[in-house]
C-alpha positions in Angstrom: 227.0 74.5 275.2 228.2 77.9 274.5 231.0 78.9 272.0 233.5 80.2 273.6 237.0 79.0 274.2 238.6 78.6 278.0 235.0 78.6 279.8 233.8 75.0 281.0 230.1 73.8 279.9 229.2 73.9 283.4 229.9 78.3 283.0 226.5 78.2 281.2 224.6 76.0 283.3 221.4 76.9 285.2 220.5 75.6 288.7 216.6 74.9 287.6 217.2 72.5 283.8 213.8 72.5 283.3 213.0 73.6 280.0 212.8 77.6 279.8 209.4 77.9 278.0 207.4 76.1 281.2 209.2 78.5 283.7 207.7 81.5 281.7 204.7 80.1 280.7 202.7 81.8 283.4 202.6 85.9 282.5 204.1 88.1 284.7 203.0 91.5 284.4 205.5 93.1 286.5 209.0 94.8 285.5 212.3 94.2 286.6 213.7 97.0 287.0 213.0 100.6 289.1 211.4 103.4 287.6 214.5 104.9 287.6 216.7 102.3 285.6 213.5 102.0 283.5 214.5 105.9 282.7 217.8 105.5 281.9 217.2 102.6 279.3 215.0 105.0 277.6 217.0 107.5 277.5 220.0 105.5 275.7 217.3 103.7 273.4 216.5 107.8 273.0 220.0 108.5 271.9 221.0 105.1 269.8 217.9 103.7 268.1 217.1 105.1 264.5 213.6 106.9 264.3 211.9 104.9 261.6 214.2 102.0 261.9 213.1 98.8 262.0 213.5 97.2 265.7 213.9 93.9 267.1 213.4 93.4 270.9 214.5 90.3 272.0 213.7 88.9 275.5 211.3 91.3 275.5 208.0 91.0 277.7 204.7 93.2 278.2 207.0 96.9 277.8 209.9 97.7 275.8 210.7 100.9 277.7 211.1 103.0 274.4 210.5 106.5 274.3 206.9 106.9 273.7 207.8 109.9 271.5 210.0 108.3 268.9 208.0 106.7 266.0 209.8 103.7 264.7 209.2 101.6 261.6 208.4 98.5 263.3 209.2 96.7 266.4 209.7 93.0 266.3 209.0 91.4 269.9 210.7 88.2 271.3 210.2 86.2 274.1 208.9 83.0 276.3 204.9 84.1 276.9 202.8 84.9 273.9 200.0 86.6 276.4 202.7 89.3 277.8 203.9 89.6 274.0 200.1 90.5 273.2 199.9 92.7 275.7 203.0 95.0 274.7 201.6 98.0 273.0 204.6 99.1 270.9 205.1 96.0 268.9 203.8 95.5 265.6 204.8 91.9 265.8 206.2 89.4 268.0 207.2 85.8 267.9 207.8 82.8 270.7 211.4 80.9 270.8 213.6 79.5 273.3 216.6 80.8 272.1 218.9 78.7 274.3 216.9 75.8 272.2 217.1 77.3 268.9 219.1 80.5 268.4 218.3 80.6 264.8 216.5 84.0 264.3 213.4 84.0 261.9 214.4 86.9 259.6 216.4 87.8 256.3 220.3 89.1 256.3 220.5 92.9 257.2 217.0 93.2 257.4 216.8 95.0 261.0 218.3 98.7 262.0 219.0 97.5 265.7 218.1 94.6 268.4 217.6 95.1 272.2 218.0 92.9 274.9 217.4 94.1 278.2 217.4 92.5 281.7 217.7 88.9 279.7 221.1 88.6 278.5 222.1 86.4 281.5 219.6 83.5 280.4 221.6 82.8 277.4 223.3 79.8 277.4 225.0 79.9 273.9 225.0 83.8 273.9 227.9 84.0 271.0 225.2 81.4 268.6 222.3 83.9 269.4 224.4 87.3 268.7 226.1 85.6 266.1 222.3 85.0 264.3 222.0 89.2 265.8 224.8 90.0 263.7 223.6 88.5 260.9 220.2 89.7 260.8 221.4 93.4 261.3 222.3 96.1 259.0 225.7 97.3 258.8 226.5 99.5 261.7 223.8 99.3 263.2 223.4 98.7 267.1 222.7 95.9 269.5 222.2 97.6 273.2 222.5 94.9 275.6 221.2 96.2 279.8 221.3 94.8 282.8 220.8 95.4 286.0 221.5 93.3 289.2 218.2 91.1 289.0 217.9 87.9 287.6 215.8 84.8 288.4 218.7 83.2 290.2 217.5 79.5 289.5 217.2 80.6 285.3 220.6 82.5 284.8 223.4 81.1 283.8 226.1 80.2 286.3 229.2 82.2 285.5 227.0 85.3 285.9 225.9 84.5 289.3 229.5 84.2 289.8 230.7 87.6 289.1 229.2 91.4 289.3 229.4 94.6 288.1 232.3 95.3 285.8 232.5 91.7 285.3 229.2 91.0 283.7 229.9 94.4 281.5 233.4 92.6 280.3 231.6 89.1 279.9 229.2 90.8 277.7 231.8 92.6 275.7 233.6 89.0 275.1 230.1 87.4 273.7 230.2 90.2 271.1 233.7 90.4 270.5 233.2 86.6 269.7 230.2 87.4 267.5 232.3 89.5 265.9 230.6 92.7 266.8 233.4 96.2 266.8 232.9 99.3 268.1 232.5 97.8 271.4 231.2 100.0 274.5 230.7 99.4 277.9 228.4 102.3 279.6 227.5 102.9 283.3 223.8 104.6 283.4 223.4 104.3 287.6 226.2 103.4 289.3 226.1 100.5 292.1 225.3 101.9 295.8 222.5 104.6 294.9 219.0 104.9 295.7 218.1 103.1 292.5 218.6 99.8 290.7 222.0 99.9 289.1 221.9 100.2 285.5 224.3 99.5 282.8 224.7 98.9 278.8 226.9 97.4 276.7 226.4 98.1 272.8 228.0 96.9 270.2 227.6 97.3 266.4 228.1 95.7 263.0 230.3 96.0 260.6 230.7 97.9 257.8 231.7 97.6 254.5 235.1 98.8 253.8 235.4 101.8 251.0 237.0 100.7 247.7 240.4 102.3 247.6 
């Protein structure tokens, strides 16, 4: 299902193929992640996001962990449960879609200043498709800040990442955007594995931009 070359469709399988959307149609009003790693998403959304800039937060849920001091000028909520969507105090919108159903994104070309996806990234089963439509959707240079952590709904994720760990899941991350033609490509540790807290890390990359005329 995904495109990418030398991985077998079973890479992107999950072990539970019921439709996504009945899975999440219960809310959960819980996060999945430590105060801690919630801390250190804020403070790279602190450091990366555009004050004023127009955000998209996809897989996104009841919070969006953004620093409550930065005004932006709109953020755009995705996910599975329209009741946890409601219930998120920094959108200004938000919109249901199973992504791994239809990764078509509902908005213009270079019409947000950066997307978000945190703790979901390993739900995607045609990851390149849906940063692909990220890409296009984005202005130029602007970021997509991709965290994880290691929780997951094992039954939901996707199986090569219940296969591998740590620096793996940074450099299989780093491949989806390389193959969504995303540059600038970092991987970033914000708590390392083995600490008193929920690992933490980020992968961003951004969008091209025009070149200068000579």
């Amino acid at each position: 299902m995904s495109d990418l070359p030398n991985f077998p469709p079973e890479a992107f399988a999950k072990q539970d193929r019921t439709p996504d959307g009945l899975f999440y149609a219960q809310a959960r009003f819980v996060t999945h992640i430590d105060d801690a790693a919630i801390d250190a998403v804020t403070d790279l959304y602190r450091t990366l996001l555009p004050p004023g800039g127009r955000i998209l937060d996809l897989m996104s849920s009841w919070v969006s962990h953004l620093p409550a001091e930065v005004a932006y000028g709109g953020v755009i909520g995705h996910g599975l449960n329209a009741e946890e969507l409601a219930a998120n105090a920094r959108l200004t919108q938000h919109f249901v879609q199973d992504l791994n159903a239809d990764p078509i994104l509902p908005f213009d070309d270079a019409s947000i200043d950066a997307a978000l996806i945190c703790v979901g990234v390993q739900y995607l089963q045609d990851p390149v498709s849906v940063l692909r439509e990220v890409a296009r959707v984005l202005v130029p240079g602007a970021p997509v800040v991709i965290t994880f952590s290691n929780r997951c709904f094992p039954t939901k994720a996707v199986a090569i990442w219940r296969a591998i760990g740590g620096d793996d899941h940074a450099r299989l991350i780093a491949l989806y955007l390389q193959h969504a033609a995303f540059s600038a490509i970092e991987a970033r540790v914000l708590l390392p594995e083995g600490g008193p807290t929920d690992p933490m890390r980020a992968v961003i990359g951004r969008t091209s931009t025009p070149k200068a005329d000579a």
